[in-house]
C-alpha positions as CSV (number, residue, x, y, z in Angstrom):
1,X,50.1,-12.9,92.6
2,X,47.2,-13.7,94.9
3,X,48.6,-12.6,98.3
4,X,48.2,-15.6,100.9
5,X,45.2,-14.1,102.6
6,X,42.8,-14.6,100.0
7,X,40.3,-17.6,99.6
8,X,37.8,-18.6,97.1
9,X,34.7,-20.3,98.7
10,X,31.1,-20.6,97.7
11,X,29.1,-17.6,98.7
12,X,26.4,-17.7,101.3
13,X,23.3,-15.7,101.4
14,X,25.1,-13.6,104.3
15,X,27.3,-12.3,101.0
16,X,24.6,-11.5,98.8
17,X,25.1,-7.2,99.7
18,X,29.2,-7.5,99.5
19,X,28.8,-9.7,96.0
20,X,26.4,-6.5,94.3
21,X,29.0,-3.8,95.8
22,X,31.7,-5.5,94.1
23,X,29.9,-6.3,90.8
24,X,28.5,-3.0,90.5
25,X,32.0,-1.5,91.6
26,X,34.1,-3.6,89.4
27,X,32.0,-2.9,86.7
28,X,32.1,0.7,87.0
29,X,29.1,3.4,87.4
30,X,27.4,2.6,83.9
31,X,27.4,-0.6,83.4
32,X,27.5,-1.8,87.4
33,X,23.9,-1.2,88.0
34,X,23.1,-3.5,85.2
35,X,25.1,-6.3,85.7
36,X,24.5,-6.4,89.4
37,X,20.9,-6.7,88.0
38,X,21.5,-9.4,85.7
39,X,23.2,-11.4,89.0
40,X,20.1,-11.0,90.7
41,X,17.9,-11.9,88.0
42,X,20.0,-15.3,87.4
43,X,19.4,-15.7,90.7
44,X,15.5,-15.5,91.0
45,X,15.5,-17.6,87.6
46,X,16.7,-20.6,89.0
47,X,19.7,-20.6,86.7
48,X,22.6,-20.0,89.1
49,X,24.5,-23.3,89.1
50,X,27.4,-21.8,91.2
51,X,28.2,-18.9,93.1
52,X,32.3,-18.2,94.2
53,X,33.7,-15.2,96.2
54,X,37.0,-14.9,96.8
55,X,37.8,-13.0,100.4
56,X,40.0,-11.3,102.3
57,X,40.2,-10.6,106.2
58,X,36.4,-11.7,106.4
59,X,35.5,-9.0,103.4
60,X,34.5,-10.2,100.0
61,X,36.9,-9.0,97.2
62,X,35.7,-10.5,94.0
63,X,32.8,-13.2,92.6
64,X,31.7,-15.2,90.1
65,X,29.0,-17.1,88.6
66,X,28.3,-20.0,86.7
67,X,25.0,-20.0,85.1
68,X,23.0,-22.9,83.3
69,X,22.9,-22.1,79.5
70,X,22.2,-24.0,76.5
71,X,24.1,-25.5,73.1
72,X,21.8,-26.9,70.5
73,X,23.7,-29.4,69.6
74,X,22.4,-31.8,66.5
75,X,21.6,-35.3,68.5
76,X,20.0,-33.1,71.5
77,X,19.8,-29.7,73.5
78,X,22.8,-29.5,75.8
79,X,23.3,-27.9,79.2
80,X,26.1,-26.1,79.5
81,X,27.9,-23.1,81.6
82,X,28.2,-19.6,81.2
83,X,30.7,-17.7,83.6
84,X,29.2,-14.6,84.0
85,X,29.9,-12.0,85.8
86,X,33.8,-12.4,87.1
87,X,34.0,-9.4,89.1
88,X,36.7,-8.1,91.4
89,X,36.6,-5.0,93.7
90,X,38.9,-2.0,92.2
91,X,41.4,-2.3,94.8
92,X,42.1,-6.0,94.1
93,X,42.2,-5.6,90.2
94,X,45.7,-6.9,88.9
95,X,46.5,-8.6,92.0
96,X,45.6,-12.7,90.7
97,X,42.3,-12.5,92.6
98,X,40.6,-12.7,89.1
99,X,42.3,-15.5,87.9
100,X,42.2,-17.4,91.1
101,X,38.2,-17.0,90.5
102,X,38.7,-18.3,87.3
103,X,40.3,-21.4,88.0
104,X,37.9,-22.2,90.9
105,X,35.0,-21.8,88.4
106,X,36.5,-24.0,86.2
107,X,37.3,-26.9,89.1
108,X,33.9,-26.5,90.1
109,X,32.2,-26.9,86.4
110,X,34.5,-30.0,86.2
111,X,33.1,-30.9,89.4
112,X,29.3,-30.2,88.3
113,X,30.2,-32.3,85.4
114,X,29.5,-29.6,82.5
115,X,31.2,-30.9,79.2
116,X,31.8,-27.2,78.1
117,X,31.7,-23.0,80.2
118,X,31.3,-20.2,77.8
119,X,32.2,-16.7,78.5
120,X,32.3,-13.2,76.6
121,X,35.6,-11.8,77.2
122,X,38.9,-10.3,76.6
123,X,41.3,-12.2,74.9
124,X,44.4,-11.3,75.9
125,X,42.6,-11.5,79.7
126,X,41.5,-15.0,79.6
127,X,43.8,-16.4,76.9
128,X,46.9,-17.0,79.3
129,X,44.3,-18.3,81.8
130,X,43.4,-21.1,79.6
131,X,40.3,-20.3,77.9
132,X,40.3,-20.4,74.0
133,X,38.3,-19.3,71.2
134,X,34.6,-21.1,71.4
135,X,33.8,-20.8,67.2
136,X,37.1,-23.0,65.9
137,X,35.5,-25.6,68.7
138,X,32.1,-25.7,66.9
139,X,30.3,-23.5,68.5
140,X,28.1,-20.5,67.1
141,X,27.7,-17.1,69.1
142,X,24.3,-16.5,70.9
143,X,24.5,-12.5,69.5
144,X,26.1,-11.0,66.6
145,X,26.7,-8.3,69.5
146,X,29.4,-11.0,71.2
147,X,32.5,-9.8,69.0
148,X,33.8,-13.7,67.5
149,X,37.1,-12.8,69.2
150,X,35.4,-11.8,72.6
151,X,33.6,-15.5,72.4
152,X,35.2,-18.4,74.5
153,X,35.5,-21.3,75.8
154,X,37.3,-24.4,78.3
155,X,36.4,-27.5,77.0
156,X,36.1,-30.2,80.3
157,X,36.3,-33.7,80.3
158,X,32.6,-34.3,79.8
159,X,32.7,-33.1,76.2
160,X,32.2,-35.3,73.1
161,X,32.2,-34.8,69.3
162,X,28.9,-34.5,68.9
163,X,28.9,-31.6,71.5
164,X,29.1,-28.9,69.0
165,X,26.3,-26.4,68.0
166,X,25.0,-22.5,69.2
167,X,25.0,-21.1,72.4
168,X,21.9,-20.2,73.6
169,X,21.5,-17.8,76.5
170,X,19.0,-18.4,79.4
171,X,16.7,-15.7,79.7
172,X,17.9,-13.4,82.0
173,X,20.9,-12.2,80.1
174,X,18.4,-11.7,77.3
175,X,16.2,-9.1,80.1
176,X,18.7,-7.2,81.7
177,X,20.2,-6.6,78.2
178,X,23.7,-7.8,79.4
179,X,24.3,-10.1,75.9
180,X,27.7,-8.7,73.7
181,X,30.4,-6.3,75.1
182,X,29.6,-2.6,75.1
């Protein structure tokens, strides 16, 4: 349960330090540095199509991104969303900020109007939060890295039959090396 003092709002450049703490915290001393590079990278790339943080007493706790990718689809190439990262500070793991993050990404993706997000991702994590396995949908895995289980997806209201096809990637998740779970 999200206690009542957390919000989820769009970050602001004034957040851009708190947002790499808690990525590179959240995702732990290996893998932190990296990811907090790929934020920045989607950044300077132009393909950030959302930013959220979710924030307590003034202090951001947790973030995530939506970021412009690509199905190719057979009448035509399709933009669509990648959540990645959803990060949340150690001290706030298991305590709904996550899944509050979640669901605001997914309002604001309605809101964007993207027919279909993507993310790579635990199962049993996402699963009860409404996202479902992307391949039975139609859709093919950007990696062979990206385990077919670990592949997902919420389907929005923008989404029609012919929306089916592979994932592709933008770049920047292809240079910082952050494609398939380690």
């Amino acid at each position: 349960e999200v206690p009542g003092s957390v919000s989820v709002r769009a970050a602001t450049d004034q957040d851009g330090a708190s947002i790499l703490r808690v990525v590179t915290d959240a995702f732990g001393p290996e893998e932190g540095p990296q990811v907090a590079g790929l934020v920045g990278a989607l950044e300077d790339a132009g393909d950030v199509r959302a930013s959220l943080v979710a924030v307590v007493d003034g202090g951001v706790v947790g973030h995530v991104q939506l970021n412009r990718s690509w199905v190719d689809a057979p009448r035509e190439v399709l933009e669509v969303l990648v959540l990645s990262p959803l990060s949340v500070a150690p001290a706030w793991q298991g305590r709904g900020v996550g899944t509050a993050l979640l669901a605001a990404a997914v309002t604001e993706a309605r809101r964007l109007g993207a027919p279909v997000v993507f993310l790579e991702g635990d199962p049993a994590f996402y699963g009860p939060r409404g996202w479902v396995p992307a391949g039975p949908l139609g859709f093919t895995r950007p990696s062979v890295r990206i385990p077919e289980a670990a592949f997902q997806a919420v389907v929005l209201d923008a989404r029609e039959e012919w929306m089916t096809g592979a994932l592709v990637y933008c770049d920047p998740f292809w240079r910082c090396d952050c494609v398939g779970l380690r």
